[in-house]
NUKEKOL-585603 format. One record per atom (N, C-alpha, C, CB): residue in one letter; residue number from 1; x negated, y negated, z negated. Coordinates in pm, 1 decimal. Glycine has a CB too. Example, Ala and Ser with C-alpha at 12.3 -4.5 7.8 and 13.67 -1.06 7.14 Angstrom:
BEGIN
code:A | pos:1 | X:-1319.0 | Y:569.0 | Z:-780.0
code:A | pos:1 | X:-1230.0 | Y:450.0 | Z:-780.0
code:A | pos:1 | X:-1320.0 | Y:330.0 | Z:-780.0
code:A | pos:1 | X:-1130.8 | Y:447.3 | Z:-904.6
code:S | pos:2 | X:-1285.0 | Y:225.0 | Z:-708.0
code:S | pos:2 | X:-1367.0 | Y:106.0 | Z:-714.0
code:S | pos:2 | X:-1290.0 | Y:-3.0 | Z:-787.0
code:S | pos:2 | X:-1408.4 | Y:59.8 | Z:-572.5
REM end
This chain:
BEGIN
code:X | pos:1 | X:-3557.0 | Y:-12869.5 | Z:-11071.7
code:X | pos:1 | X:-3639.8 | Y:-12968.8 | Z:-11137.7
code:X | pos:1 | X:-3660.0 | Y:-13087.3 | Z:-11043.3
code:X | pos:1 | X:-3776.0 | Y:-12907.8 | Z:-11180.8
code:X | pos:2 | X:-3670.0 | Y:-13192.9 | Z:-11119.8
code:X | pos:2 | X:-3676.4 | Y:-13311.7 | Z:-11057.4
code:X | pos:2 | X:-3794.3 | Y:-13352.8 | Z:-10968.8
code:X | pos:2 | X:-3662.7 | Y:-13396.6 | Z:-11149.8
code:X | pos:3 | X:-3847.9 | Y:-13405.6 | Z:-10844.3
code:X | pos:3 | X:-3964.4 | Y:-13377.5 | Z:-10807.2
code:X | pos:3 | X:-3989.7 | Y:-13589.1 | Z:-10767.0
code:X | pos:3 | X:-3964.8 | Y:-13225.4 | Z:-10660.0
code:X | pos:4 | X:-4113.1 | Y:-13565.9 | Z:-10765.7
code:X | pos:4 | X:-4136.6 | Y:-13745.0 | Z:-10702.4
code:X | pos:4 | X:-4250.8 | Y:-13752.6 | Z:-10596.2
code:X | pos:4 | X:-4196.3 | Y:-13870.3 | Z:-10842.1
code:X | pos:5 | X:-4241.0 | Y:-13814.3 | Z:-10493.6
code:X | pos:5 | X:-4323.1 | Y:-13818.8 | Z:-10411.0
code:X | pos:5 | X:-4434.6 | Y:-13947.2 | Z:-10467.5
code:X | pos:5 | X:-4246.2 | Y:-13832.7 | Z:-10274.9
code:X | pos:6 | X:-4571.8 | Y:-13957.5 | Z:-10467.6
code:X | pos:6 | X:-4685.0 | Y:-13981.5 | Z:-10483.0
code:X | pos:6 | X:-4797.9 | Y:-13948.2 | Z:-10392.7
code:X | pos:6 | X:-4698.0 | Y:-13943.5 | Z:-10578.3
code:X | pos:7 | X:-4878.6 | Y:-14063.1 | Z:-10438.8
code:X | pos:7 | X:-5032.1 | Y:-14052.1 | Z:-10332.5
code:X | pos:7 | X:-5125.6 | Y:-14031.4 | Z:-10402.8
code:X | pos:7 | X:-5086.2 | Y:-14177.9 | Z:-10246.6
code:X | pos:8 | X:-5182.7 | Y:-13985.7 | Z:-10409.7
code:X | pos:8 | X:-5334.3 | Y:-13952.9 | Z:-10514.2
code:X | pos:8 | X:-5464.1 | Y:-14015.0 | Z:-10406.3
code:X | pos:8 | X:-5367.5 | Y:-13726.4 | Z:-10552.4
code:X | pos:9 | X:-5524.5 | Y:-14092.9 | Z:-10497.1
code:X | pos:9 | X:-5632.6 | Y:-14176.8 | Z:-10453.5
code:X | pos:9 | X:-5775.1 | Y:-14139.3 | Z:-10455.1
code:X | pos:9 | X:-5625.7 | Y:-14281.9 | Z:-10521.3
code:X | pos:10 | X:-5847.7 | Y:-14004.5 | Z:-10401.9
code:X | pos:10 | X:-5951.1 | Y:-13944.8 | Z:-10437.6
code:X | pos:10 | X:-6072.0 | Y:-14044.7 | Z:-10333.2
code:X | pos:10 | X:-5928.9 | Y:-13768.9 | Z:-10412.1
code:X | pos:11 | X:-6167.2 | Y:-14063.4 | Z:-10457.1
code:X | pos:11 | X:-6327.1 | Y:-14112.0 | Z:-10416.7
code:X | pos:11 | X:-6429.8 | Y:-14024.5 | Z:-10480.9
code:X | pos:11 | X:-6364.8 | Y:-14270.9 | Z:-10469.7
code:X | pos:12 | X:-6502.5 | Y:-13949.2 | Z:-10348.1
code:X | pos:12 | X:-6592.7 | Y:-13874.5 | Z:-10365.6
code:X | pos:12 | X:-6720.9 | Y:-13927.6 | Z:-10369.4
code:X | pos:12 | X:-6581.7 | Y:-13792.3 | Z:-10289.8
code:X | pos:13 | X:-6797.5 | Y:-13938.7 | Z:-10463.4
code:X | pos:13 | X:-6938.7 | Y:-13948.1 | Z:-10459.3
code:X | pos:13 | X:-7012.6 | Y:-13895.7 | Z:-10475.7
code:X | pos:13 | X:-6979.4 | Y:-13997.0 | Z:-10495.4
code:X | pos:14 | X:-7007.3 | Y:-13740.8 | Z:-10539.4
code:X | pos:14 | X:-7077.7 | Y:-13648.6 | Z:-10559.2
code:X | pos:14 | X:-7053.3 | Y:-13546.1 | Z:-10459.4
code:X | pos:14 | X:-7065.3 | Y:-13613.5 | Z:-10679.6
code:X | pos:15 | X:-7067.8 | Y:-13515.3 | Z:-10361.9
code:X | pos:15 | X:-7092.0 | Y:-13370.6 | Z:-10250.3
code:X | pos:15 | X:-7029.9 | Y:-13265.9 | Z:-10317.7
code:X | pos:15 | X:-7264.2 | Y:-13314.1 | Z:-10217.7
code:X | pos:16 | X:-7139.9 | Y:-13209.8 | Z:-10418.6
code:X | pos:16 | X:-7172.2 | Y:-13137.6 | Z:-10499.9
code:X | pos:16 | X:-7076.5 | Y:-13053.0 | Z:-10574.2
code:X | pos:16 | X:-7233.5 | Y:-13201.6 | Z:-10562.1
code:X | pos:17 | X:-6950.8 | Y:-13175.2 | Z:-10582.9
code:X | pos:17 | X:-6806.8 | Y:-13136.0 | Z:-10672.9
code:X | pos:17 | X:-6712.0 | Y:-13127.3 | Z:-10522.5
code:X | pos:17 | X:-6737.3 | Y:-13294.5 | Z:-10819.8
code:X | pos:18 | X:-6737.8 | Y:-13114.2 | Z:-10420.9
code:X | pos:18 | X:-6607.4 | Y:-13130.9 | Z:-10335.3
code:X | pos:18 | X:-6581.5 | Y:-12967.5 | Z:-10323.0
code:X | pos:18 | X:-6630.0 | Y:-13225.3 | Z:-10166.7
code:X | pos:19 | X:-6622.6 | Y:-12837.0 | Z:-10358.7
code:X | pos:19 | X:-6579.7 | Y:-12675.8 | Z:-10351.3
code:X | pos:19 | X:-6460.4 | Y:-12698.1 | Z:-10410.5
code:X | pos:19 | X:-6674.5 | Y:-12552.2 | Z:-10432.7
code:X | pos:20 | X:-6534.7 | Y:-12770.8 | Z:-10611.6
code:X | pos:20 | X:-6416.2 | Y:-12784.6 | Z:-10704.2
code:X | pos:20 | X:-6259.4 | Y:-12833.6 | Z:-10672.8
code:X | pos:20 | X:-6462.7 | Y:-12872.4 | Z:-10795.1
code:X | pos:21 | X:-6316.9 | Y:-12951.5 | Z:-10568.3
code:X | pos:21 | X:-6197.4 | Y:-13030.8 | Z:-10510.9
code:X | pos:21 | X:-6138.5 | Y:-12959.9 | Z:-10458.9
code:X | pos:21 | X:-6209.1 | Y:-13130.5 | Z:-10429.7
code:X | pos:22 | X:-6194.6 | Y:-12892.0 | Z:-10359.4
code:X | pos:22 | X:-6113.8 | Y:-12818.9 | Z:-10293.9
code:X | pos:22 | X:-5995.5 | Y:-12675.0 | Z:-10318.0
code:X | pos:22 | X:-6197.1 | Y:-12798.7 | Z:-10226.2
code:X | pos:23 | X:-6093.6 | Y:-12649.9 | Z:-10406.7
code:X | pos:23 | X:-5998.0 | Y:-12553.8 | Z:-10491.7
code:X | pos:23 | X:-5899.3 | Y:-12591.5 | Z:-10593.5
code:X | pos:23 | X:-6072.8 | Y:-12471.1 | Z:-10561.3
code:X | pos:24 | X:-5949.7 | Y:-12691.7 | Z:-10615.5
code:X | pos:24 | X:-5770.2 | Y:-12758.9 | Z:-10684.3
code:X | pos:24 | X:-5690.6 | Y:-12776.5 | Z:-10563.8
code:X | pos:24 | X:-5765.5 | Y:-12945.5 | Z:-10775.7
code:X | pos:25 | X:-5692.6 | Y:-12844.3 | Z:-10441.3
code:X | pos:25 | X:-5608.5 | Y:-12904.4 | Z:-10385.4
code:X | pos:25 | X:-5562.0 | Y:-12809.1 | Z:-10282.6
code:X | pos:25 | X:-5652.9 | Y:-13025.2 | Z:-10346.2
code:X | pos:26 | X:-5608.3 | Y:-12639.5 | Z:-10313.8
code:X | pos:26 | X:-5565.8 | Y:-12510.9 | Z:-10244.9
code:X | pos:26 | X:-5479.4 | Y:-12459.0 | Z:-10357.8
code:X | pos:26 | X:-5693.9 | Y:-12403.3 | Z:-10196.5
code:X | pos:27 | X:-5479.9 | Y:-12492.0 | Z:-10478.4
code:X | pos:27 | X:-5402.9 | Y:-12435.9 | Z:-10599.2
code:X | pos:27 | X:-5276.0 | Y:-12505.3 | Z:-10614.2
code:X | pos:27 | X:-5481.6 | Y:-12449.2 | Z:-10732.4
code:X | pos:28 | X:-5262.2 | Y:-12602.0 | Z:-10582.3
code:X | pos:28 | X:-5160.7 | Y:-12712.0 | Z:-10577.3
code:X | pos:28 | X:-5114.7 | Y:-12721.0 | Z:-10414.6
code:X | pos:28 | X:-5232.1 | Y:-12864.6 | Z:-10638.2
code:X | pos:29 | X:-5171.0 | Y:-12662.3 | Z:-10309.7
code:X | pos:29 | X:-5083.0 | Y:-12667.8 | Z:-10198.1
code:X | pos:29 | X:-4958.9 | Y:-12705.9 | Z:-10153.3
code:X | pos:29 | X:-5076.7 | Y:-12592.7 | Z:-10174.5
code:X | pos:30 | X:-4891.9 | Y:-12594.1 | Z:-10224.8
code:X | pos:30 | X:-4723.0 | Y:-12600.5 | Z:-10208.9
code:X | pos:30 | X:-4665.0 | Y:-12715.5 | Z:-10215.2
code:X | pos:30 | X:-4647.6 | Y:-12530.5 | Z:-10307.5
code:X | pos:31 | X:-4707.2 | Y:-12793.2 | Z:-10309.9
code:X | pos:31 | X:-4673.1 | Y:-12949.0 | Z:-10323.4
code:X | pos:31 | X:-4727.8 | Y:-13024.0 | Z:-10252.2
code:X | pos:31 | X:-4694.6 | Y:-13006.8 | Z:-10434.1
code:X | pos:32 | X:-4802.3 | Y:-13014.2 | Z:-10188.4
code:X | pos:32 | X:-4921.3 | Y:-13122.3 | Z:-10103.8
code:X | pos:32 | X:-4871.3 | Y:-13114.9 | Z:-9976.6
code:X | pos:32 | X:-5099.7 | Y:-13074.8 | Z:-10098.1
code:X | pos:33 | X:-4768.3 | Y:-13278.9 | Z:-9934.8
code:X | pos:33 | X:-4732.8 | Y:-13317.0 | Z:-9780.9
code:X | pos:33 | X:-4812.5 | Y:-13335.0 | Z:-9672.2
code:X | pos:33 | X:-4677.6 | Y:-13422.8 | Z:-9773.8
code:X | pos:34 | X:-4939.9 | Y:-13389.3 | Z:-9742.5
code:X | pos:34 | X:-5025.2 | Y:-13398.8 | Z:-9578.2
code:X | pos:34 | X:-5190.5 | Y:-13454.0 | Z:-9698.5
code:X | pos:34 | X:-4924.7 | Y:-13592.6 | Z:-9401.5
code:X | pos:35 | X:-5263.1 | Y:-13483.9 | Z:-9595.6
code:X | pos:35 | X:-5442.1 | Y:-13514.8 | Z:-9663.4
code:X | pos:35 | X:-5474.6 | Y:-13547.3 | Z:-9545.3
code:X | pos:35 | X:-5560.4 | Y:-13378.8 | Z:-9737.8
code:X | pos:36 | X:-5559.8 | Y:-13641.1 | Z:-9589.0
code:X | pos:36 | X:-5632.2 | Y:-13744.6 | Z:-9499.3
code:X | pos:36 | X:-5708.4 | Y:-13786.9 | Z:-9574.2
code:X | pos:36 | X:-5564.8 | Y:-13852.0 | Z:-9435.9
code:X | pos:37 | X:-5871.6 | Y:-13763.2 | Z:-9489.6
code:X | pos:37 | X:-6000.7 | Y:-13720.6 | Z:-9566.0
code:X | pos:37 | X:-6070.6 | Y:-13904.3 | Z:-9473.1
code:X | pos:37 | X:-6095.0 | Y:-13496.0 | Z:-9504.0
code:X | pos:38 | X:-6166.1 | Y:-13981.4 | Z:-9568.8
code:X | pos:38 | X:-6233.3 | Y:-14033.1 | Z:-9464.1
code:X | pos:38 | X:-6382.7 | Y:-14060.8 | Z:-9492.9
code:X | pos:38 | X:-6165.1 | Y:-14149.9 | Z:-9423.1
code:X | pos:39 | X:-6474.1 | Y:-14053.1 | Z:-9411.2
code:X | pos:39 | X:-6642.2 | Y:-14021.9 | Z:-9450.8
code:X | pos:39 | X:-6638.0 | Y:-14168.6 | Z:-9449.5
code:X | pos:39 | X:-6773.5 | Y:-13924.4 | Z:-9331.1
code:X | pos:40 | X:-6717.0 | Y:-14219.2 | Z:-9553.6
code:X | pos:40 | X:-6756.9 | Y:-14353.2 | Z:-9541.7
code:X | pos:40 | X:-6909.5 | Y:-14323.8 | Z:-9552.4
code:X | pos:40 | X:-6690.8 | Y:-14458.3 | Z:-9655.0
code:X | pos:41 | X:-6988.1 | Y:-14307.3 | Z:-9425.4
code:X | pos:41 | X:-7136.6 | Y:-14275.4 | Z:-9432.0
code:X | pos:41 | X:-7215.9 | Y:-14440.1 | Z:-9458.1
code:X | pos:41 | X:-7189.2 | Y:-14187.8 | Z:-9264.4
code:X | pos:42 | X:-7167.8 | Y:-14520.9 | Z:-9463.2
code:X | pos:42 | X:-7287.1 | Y:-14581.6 | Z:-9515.1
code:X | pos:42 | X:-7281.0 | Y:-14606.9 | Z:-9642.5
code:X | pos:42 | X:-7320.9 | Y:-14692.7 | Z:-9455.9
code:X | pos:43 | X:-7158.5 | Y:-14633.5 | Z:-9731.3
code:X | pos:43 | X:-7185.5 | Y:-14614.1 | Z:-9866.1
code:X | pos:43 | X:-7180.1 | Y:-14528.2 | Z:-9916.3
code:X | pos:43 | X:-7142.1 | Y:-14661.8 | Z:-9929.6
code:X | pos:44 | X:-7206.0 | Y:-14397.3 | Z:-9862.3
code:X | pos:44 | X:-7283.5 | Y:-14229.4 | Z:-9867.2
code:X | pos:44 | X:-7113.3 | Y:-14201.0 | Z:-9971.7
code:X | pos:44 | X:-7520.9 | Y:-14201.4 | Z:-9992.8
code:X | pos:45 | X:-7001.5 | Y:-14193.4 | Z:-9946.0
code:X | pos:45 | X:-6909.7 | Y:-14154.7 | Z:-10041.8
code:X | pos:45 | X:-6720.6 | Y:-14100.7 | Z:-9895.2
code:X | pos:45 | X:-6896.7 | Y:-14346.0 | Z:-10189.1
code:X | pos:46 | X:-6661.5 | Y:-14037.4 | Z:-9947.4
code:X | pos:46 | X:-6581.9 | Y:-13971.2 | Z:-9886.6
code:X | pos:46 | X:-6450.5 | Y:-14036.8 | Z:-9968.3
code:X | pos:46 | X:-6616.0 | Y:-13813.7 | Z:-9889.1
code:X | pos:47 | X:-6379.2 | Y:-14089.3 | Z:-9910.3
code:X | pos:47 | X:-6252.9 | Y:-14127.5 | Z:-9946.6
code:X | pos:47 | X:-6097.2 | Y:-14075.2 | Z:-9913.0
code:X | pos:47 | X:-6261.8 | Y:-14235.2 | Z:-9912.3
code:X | pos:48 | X:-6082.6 | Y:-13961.3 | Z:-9980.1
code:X | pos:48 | X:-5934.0 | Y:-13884.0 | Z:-9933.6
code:X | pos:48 | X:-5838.7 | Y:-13946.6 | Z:-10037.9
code:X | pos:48 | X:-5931.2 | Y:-13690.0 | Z:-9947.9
code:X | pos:49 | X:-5713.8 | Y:-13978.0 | Z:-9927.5
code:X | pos:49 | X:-5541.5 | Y:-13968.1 | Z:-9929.7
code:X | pos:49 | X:-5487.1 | Y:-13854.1 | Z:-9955.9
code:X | pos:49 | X:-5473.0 | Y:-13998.4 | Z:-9805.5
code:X | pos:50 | X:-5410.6 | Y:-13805.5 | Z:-10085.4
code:X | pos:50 | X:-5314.2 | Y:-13684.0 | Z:-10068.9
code:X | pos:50 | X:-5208.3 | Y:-13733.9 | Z:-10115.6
code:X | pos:50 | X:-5345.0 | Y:-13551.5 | Z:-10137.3
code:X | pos:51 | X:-5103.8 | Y:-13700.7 | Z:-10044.9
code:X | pos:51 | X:-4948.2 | Y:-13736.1 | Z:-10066.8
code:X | pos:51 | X:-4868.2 | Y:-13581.3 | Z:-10091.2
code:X | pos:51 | X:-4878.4 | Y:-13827.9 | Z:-9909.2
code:X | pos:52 | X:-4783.6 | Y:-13605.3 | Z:-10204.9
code:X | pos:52 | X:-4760.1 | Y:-13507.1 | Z:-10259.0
code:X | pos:52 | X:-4610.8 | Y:-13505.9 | Z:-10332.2
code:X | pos:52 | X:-4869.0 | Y:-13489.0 | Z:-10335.3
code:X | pos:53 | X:-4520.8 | Y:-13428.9 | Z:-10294.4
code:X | pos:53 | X:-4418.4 | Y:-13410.8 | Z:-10394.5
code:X | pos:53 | X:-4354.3 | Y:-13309.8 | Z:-10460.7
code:X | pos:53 | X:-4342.9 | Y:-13453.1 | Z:-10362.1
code:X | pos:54 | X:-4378.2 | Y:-13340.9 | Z:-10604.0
code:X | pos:54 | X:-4391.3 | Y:-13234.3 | Z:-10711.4
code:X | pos:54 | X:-4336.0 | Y:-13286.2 | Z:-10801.6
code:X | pos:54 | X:-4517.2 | Y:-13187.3 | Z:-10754.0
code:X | pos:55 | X:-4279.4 | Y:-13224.3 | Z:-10939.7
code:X | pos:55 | X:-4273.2 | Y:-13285.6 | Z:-11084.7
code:X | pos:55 | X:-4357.0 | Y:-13364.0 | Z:-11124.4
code:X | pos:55 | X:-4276.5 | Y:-13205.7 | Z:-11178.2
code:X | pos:56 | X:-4307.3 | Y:-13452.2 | Z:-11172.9
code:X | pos:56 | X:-4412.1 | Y:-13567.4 | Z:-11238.6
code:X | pos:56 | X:-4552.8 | Y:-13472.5 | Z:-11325.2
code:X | pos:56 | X:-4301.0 | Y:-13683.1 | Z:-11381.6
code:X | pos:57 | X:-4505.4 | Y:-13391.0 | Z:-11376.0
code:X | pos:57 | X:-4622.3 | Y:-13329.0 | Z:-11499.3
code:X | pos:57 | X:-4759.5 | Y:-13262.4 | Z:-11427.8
code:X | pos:57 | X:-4540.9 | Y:-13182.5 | Z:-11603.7
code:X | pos:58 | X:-4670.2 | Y:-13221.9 | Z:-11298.1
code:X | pos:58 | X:-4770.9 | Y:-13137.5 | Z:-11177.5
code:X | pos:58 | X:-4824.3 | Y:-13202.0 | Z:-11157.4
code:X | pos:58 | X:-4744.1 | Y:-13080.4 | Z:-11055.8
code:X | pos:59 | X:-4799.3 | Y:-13388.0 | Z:-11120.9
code:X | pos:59 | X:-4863.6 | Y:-13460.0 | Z:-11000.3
code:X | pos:59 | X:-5011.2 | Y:-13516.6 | Z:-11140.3
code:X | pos:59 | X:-4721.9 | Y:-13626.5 | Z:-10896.8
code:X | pos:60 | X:-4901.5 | Y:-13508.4 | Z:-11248.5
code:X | pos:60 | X:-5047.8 | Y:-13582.3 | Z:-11374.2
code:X | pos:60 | X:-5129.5 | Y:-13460.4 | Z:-11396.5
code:X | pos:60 | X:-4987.8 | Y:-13649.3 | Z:-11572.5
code:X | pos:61 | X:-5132.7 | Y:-13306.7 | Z:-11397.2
code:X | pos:61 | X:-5226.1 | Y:-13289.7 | Z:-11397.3
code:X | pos:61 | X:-5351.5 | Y:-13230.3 | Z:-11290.6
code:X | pos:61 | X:-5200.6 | Y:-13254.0 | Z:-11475.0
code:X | pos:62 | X:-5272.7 | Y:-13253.8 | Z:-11209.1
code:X | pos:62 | X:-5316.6 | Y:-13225.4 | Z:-11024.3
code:X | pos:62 | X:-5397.5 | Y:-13375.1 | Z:-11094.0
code:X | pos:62 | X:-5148.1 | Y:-13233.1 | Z:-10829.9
code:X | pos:63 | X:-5387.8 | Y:-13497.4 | Z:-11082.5
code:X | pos:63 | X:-5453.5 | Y:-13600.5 | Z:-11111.1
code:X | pos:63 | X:-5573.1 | Y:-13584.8 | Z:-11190.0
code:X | pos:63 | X:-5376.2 | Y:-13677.8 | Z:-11162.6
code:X | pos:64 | X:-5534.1 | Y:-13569.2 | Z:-11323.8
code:X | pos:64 | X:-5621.5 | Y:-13563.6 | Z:-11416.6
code:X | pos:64 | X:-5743.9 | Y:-13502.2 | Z:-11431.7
code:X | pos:64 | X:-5572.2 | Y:-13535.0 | Z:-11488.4
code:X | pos:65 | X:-5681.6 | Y:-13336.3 | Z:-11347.0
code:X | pos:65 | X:-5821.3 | Y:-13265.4 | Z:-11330.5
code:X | pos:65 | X:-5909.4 | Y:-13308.8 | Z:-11187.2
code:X | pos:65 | X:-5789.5 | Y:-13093.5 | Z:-11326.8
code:X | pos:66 | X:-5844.1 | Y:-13375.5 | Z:-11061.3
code:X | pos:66 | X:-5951.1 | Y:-13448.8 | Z:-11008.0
code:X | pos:66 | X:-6029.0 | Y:-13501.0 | Z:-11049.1
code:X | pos:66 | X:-5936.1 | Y:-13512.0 | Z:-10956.2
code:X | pos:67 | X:-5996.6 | Y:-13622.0 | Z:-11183.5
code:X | pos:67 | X:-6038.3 | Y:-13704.2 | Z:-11198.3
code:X | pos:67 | X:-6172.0 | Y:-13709.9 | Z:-11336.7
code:X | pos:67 | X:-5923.9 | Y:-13770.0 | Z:-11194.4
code:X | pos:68 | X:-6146.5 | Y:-13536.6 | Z:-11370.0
code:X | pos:68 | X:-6287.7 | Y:-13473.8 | Z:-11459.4
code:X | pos:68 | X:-6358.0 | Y:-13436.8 | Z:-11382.5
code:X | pos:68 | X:-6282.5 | Y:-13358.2 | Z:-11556.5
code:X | pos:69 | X:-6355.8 | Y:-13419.0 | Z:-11248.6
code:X | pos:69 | X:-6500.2 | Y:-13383.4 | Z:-11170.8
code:X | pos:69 | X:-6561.6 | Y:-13411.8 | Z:-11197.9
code:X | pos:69 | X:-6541.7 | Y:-13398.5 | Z:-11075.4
code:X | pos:70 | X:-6715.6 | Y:-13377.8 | Z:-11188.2
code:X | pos:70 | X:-6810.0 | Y:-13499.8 | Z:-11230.1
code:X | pos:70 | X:-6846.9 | Y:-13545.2 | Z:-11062.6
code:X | pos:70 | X:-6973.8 | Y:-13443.5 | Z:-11345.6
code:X | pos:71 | X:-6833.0 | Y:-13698.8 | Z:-11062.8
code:X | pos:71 | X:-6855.6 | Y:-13764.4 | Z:-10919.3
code:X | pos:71 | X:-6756.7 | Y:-13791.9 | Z:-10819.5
code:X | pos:71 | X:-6937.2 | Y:-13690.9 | Z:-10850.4
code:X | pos:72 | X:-6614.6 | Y:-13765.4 | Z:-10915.2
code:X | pos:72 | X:-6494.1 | Y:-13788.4 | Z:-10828.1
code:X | pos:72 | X:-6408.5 | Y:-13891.6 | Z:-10894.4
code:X | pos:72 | X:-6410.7 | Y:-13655.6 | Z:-10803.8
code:X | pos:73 | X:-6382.7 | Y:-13964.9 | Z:-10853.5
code:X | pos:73 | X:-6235.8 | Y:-14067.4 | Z:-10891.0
code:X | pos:73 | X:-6105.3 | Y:-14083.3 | Z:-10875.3
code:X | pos:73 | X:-6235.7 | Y:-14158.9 | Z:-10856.6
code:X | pos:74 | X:-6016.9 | Y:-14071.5 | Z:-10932.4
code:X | pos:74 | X:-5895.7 | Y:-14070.4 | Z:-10870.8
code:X | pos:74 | X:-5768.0 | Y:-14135.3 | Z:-10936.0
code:X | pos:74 | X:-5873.1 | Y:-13942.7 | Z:-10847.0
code:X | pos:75 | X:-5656.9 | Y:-14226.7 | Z:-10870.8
code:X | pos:75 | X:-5585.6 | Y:-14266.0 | Z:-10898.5
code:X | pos:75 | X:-5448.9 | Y:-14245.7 | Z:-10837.3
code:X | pos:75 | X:-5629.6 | Y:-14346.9 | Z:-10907.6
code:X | pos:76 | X:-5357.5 | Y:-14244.4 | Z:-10889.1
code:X | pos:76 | X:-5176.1 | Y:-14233.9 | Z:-10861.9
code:X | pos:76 | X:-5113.2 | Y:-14329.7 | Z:-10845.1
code:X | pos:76 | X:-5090.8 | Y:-14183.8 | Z:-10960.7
code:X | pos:77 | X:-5054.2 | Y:-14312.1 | Z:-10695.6
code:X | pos:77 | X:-4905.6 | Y:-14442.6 | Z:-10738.0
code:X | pos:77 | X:-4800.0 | Y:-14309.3 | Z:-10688.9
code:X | pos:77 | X:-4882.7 | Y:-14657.5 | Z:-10592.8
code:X | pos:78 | X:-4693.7 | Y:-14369.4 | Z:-10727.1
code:X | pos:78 | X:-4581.1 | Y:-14284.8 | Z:-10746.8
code:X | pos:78 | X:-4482.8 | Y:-14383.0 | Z:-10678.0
code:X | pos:78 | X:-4547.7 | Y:-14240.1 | Z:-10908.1
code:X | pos:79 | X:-4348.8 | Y:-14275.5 | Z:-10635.8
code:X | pos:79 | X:-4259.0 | Y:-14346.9 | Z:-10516.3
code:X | pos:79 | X:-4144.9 | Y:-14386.4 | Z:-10635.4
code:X | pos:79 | X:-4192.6 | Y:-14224.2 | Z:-10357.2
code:X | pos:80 | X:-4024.9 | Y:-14473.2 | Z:-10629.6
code:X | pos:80 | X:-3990.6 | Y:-14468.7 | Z:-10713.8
code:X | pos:80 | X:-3828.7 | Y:-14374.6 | Z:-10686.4
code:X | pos:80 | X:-4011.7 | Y:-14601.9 | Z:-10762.0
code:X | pos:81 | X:-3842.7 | Y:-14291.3 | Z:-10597.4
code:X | pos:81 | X:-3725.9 | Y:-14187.7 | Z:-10548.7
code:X | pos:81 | X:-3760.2 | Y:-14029.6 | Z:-10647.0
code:X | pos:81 | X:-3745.1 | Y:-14157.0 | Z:-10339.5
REM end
């Protein structure tokens, strides 16, 4: 199967939801190249990088369900290889 490398754009603002986070982004491992987490303490919010290459369908719903957290945001760019 065809796979594409992508970055997923996670903004944490809720604490509260980062277990959830985390357990998606332990369920999806295998695909996940590297993470890079960063505390932004004065606008009280956590901003992680995950780069990832997987099937397109994996990387949308690895996305999608970040992005139902409640208090998490997240966006995709995709490589075009």
């Amino acid at each position: 199967m065809d796979t594409r490398v992508a970055v997923i754009g996670i903004i944490v603002e809720n604490k509260e939801s980062v277990p959830a986070l985390n357990e998606l982004l332990s369920e999806y491992g295998e695909y996940i190249i590297g993470r890079m987490g960063i505390p932004y303490k004065e606008k009280k919010v956590n901003v992680i990088s995950i780069v990832i290459d997987a099937p397109q369908d994996v990387i949308n719903t690895l996305s999608g369900n970040i992005g139902r957290l409640d208090g998490i945001s997240s966006k995709t760019a995709y490589s075009n290889i």
